[in-house]
N, C-alpha and C positions, 0 to 999 in steps of 0.2 A: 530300794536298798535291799540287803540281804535279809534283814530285818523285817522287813513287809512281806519279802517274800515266804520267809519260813512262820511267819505269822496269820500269812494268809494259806498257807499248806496245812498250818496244826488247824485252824477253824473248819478248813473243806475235812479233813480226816475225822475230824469229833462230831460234823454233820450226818443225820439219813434223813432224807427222802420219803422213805417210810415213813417218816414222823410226819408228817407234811398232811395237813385235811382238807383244803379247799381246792388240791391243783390236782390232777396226774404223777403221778411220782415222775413220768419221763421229762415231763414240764419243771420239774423242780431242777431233777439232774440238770436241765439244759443252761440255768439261771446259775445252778452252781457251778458248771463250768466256765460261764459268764466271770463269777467272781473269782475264779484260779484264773482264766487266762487273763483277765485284767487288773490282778494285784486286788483285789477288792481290802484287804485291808491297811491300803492308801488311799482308799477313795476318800473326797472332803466329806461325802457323805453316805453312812453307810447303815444309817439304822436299820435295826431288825433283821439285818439280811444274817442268814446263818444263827438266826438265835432264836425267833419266832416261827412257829410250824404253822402260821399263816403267811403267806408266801402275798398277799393282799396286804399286808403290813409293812413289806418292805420298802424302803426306799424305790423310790421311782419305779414301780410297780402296780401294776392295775389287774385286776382280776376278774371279768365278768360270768356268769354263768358255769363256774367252774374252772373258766381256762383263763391263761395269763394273753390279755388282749394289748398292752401298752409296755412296753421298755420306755423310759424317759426321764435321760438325764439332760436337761436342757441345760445348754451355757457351762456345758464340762460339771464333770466329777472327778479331775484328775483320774481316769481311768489307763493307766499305762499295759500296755500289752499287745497283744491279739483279741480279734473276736473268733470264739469258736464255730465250728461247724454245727455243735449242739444246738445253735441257734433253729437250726432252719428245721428242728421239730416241733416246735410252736407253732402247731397249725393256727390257732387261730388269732392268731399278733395280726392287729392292723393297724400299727402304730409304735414306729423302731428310730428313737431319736438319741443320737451319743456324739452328738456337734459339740465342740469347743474341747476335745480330750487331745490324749496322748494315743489314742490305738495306730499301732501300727501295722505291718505283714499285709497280706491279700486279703479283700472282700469273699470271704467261701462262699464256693457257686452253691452250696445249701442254703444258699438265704431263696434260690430262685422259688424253694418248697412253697415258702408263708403267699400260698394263693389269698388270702383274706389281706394280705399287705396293703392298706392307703396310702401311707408315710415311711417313709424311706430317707431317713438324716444322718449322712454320715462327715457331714460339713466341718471343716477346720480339726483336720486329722493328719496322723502322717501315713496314712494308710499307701500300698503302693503294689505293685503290679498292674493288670489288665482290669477291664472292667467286663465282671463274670458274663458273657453272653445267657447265661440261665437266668437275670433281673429279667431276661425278655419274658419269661413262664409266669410273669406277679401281673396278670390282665384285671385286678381291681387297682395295681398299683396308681397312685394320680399328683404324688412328689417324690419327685427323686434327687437328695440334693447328695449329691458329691465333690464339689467343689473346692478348694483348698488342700486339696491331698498332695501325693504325689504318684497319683499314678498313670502311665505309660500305655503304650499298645495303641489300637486304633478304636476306634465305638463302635462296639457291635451293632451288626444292623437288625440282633433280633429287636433291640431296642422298640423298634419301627414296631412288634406286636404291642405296645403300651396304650392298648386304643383308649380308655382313662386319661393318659396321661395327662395333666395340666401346667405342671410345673419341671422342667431339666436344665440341671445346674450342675456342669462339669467342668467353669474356671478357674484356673490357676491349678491346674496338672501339667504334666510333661505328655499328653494325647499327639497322636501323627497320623496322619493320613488323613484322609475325606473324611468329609462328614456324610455318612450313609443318605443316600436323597431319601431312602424310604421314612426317615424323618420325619418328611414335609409331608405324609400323610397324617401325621397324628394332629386330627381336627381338632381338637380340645388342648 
């Protein structure tokens, strides 16, 4: 609603980053773009975020060694929106779950950055366009769930570099074309 929206614009403007002590300021920006492009104050849950300058505090947040390592909102957070490109400066995220929301618009090929990536959840979304050929650049990635979306185009064959990979789940999209044989190399 219009409501959420200007509610969640007056919280990001009265935030800095500056204030922030456990993460990178850039890492904080990125979580605050998080919460402007996803409505964050509609999320069912939303504590701490934009009110504590522990950034390890917030909702579905995990912080190790200084950097933000976990995004995880499991089973939805009513997250309505986009995911930003801000994302893909969290070098060291290996672990990105926001199954069961509302996000929609395209996968930014900036997620291809997060080389420390394991977990890859973007399961039961409306998300839509192509699927970024730059997931092929995430070589620790080893689940990639995208299934339930709507997204279109053909599967990239960088895909086939996910030599990790263990788990690929791209059902119930609108996908065309072959499925890349380079595929059937991924041994794991």
């Amino acid at each position: 609603s219009d409501e959420i929206i200007a509610q969640t614009k007056a919280q990001v403007d009265s935030f800095s980053c500056a204030d922030v002590i456990d993460v990178p300021e850039s890492e904080c920006e990125a979580l605050v773009a998080l919460y402007e492009s996803a409505n964050g104050a509609g999320w069912s849950s939303n504590y701490n975020w934009l009110v504590s300058n522990t950034v390890n505090n917030w909702y579905g947040i995990v912080v190790e060694s200084g950097h933000v390592t976990t995004i995880s909102f499991i089973d939805g957070n009513n997250l309505v929106g986009n995911i930003p490109s801000e994302l893909g400066n969290l070098n060291n995220l290996y672990y990105f779950d926001m199954r069961n929301n509302q996000l929609s618009g395209s996968i930014p090929p900036e997620l291809g950055n997060l080389s420390n990536l394991q977990n890859l959840d973007l399961y039961d979304n409306q998300l839509s366009g192509s699927i970024p050929p730059e997931l092929g650049n995430l070589s620790n990635l080893q689940h990639l769930y995208l299934s339930h979306n709507q997204l279109s185009g053909s599967i990239p064959p960088e895909l086939g570099n996910l030599s990790n990979l263990r788990w690929l789940d791209l059902y119930y999209n609108q996908l065309s074309g072959s499925i890349p044989p380079v595929l059937g190399d991924l041994s794991n």
